[in-house]
C-alpha positions in Angstrom: -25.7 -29.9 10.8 -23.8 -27.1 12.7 -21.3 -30.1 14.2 -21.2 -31.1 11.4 -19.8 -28.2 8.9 -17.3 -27.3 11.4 -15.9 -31.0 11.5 -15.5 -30.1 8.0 -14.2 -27.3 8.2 -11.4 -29.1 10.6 -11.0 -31.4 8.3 -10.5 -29.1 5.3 -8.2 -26.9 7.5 -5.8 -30.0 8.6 -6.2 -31.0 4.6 -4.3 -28.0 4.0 -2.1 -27.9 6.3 -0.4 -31.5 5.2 -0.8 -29.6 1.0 1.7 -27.2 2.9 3.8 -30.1 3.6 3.2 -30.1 7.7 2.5 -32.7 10.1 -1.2 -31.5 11.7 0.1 -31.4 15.4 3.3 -29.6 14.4 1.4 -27.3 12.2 -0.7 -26.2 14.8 1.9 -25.7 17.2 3.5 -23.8 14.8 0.4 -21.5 14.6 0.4 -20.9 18.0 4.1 -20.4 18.5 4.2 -17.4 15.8 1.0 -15.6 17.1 2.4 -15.6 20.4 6.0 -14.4 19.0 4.2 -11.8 16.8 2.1 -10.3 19.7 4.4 -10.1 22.1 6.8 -8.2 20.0 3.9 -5.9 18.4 3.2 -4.9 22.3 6.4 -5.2 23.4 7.3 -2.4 20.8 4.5 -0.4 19.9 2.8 1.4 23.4 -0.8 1.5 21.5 -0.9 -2.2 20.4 -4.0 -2.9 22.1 -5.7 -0.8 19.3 -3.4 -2.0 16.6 -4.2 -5.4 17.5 -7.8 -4.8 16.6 -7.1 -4.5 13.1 -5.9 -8.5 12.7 -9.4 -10.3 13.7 -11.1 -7.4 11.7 -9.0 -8.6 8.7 -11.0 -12.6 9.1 -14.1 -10.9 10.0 -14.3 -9.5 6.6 -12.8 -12.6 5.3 -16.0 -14.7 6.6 -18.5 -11.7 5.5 -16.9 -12.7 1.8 -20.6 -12.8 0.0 -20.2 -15.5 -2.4 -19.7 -17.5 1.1 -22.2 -16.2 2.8 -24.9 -16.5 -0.1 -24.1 -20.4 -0.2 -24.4 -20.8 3.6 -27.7 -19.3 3.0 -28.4 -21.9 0.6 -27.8 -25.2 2.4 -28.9 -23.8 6.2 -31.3 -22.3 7.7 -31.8 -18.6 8.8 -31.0 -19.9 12.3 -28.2 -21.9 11.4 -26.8 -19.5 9.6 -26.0 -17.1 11.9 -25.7 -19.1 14.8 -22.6 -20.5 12.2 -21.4 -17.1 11.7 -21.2 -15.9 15.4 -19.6 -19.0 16.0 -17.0 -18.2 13.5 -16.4 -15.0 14.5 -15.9 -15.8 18.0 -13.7 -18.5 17.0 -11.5 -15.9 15.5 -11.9 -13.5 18.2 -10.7 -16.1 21.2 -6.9 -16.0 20.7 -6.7 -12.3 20.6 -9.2 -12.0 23.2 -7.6 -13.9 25.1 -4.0 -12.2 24.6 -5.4 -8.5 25.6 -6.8 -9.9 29.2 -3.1 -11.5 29.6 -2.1 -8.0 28.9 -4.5 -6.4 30.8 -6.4 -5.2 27.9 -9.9 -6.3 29.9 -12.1 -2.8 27.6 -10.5 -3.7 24.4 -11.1 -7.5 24.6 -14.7 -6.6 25.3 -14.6 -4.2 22.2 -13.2 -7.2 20.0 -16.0 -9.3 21.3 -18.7 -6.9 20.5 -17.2 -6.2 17.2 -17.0 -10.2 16.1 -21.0 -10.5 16.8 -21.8 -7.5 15.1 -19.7 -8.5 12.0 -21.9 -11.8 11.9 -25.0 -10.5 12.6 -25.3 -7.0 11.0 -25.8 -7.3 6.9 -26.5 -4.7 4.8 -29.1 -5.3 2.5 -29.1 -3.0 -0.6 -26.3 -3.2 -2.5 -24.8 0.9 -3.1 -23.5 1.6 -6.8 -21.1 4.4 -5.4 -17.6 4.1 -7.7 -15.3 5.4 -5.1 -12.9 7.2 -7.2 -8.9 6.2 -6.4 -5.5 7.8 -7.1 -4.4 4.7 -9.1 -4.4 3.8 -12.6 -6.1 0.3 -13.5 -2.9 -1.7 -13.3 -1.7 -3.5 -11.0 -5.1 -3.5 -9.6 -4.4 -4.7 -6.5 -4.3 -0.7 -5.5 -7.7 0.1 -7.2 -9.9 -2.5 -5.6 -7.9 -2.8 -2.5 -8.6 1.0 -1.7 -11.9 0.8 -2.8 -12.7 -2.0 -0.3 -10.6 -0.6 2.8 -10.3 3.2 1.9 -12.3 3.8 5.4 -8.8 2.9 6.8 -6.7 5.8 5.6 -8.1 8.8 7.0 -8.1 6.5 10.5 -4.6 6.0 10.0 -4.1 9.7 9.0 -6.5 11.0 12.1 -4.1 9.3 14.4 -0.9 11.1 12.5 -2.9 14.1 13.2 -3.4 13.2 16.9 0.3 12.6 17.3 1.5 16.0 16.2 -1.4 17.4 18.5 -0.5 15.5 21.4 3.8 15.6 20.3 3.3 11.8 20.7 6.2 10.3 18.1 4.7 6.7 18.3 1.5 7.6 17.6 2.9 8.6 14.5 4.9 5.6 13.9 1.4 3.8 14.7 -0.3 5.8 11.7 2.5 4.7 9.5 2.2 1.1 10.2 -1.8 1.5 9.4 -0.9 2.3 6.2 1.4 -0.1 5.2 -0.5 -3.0 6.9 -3.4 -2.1 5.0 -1.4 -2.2 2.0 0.4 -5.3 2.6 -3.7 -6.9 2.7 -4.2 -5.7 -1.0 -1.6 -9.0 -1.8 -3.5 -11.6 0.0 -5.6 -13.1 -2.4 -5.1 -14.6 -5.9 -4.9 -12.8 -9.1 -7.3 -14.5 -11.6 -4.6 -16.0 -14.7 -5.9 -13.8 -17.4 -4.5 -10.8 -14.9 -1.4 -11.7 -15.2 -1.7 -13.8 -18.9 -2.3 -10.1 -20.2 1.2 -8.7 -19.4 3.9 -9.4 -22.1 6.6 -9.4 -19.6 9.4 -12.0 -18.4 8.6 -13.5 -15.0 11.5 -10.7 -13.6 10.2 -8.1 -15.4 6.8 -8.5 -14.2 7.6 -8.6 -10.7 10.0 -5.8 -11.2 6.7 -3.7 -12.7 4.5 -4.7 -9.6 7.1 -3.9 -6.8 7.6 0.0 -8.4 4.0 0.3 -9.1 3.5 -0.7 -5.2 6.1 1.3 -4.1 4.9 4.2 -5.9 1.3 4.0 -4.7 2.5 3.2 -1.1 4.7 6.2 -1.5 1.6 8.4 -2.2 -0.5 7.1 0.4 2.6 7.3 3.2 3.4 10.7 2.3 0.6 12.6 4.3 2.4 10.9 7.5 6.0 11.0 6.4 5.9 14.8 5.6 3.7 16.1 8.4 5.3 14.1 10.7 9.2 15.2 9.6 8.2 19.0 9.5 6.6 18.7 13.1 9.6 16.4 14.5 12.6 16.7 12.1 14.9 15.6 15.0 13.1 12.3 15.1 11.9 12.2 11.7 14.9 9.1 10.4 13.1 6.8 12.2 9.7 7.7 10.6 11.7 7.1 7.2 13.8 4.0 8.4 10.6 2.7 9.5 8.8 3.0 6.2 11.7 1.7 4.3 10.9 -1.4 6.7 7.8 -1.4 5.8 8.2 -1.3 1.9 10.9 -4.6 2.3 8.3 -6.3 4.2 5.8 -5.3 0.7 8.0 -6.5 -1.3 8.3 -9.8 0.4 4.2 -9.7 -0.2 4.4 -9.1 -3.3 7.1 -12.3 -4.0 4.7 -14.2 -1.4 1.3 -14.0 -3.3 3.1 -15.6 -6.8 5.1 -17.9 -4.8 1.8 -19.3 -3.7 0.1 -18.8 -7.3 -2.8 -20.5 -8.0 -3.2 -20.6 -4.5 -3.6 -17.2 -2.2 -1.2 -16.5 0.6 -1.3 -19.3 3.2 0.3 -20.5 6.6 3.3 -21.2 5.2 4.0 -17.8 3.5 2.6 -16.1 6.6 5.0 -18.2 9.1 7.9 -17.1 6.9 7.2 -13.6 6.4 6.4 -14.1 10.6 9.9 -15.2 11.1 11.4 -12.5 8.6 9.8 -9.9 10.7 10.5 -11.3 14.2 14.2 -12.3 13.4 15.4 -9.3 11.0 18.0 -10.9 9.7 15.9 -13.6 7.9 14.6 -10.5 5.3 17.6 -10.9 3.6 16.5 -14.9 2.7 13.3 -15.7 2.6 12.3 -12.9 0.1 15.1 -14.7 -2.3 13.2 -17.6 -1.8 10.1 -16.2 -2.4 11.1 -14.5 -5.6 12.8 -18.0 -6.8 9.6 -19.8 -6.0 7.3 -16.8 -7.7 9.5 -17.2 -10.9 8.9 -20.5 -11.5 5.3 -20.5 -11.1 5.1 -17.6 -13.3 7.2 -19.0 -16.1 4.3 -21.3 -17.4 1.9 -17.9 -18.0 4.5 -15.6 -19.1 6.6 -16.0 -21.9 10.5 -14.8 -21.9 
């Protein structure tokens, strides 16, 4: 049965693949061409990739941990298949990036991934806590109030290492802390908004993007600023690249943000990801592709919105 539901999954995966409009073989290829481009740029630029690199496979280990999922795996296998299927998931996701650190020498953190991706699949926790974690942000969008609630363990990370880099007058570490925070923001506009989310706003198509890209900027503003101003009152002289850098990284938001309703009713797939991929790796393509995003977004959103 285990062969079997991964077959399916295969098959499901190549399924989508020709929905995006790809030929299987070239799709994959395509795959493997941008993570390659995207991780030797991250550690060709950044000197503490190895540890940012963690973050991606922890993004599809939560992915896989999603509990509706899980609850109907429990369902149609048993205990033992179960999480002999979710190990094997986990190291399936782990193998590339794995893989990438040895090449790069990164033998302690590879090890750390591996470790990580079994305890992801095998550790559960079996009460469910009733904490409301309270959040800076109003209920709309609420991409920012359940995306903080889910990953607000991430900030003070992101903020321990700004603290580290005025400690230790290491710049990049602060650039590092920076890039934390927008990544994790850039995750809150993965998934699909439910219709009635967006059905509920009397806006034009242009006007609601408009409202979620200052809403996002605003929130991302609030959450950046314990890095940005630390950072430029410790190292003014080198505190332009700090902002230039976060003015990168609210284009590249943006471009999420046009992304996630270009793909509406679906969530963000490998086509959306290869684009923004390119945009990032060849800079000049940010000028394009969020154009066509926003195009694309319009039109989907024209049925649910009215002018």
């Amino acid at each position: 049965m285990i062969k079997e539901y991964f077959y399916l999954q295969f098959v499901l995966t190549n399924r989508k693949l020709k929905d995006f409009g790809f030929n299987i073989i070239a799709g994959y290829l395509l795959i493997i061409a941008s993570f390659l481009l995207l991780s030797f740029y991250l550690f060709h630029k950044v000197s503490y990739a190895q540890y940012i690199y963690l973050l991606f496979p922890l993004y599809f280990f939560i992915r896989l941990s999603n509990r509706e999922r899980n609850d109907f795996l429990k369902i149609n296998f048993p205990e033992w298949q179960y999480q002999k299927i979710r190990i094997i998931e986990n190291l399936l996701i782990t193998l590339p990036f794995a893989l990438f650190l040895c090449l790069k020498q990164g033998f302690l953190v590879a090890a750390i991934l591996i470790v990580m991706s079994v305890l992801f699949s095998v550790i559960r926790i079996r009460k469910k806590i009733t904490i409301v974690i309270p959040t800076p942000f109003s209920k709309h969008p609420f991409e920012f109030t359940v995306g903080f609630r889910n990953s607000f363990f991430l900030f003070p990370v992101a903020y321990y290492v700004a603290t580290m880099a005025i400690v230790h007058n290491n710049f990049n570490l602060g650039v590092v802390s920076l890039g934390i925070v927008t990544g994790v923001v850039c995750c809150f506009y993965f998934f699909a908004d439910n219709i009635y989310y967006i059905w509920i706003f009397s806006f034009s198509p242009s006007r609601f993007l408009n409202y979620k890209i200052k809403k996002a900027l605003l929130y991302t503003s609030l959450l950046s600023a314990p890095v940005l101003l630390s950072l430029s009152v410790f190292d003014w002289q080198n505190c332009w690249i700090l902002w230039l850098g976060f003015i990168l990284g609210c284009l590249i938001l943006v471009m999420f943000i046009f992304a996630k309703y270009a793909a509406f009713p679906n969530e963000v797939g490998i086509k959306e990801f290869v684009l923004i991929g390119g945009a990032i790796v060849c800079f000049p393509l940010i000028l394009f592709i969020p154009v066509y995003f926003r195009n694309k977004a319009i039109e989907k959103l024209k049925p649910i919105l009215s002018d």
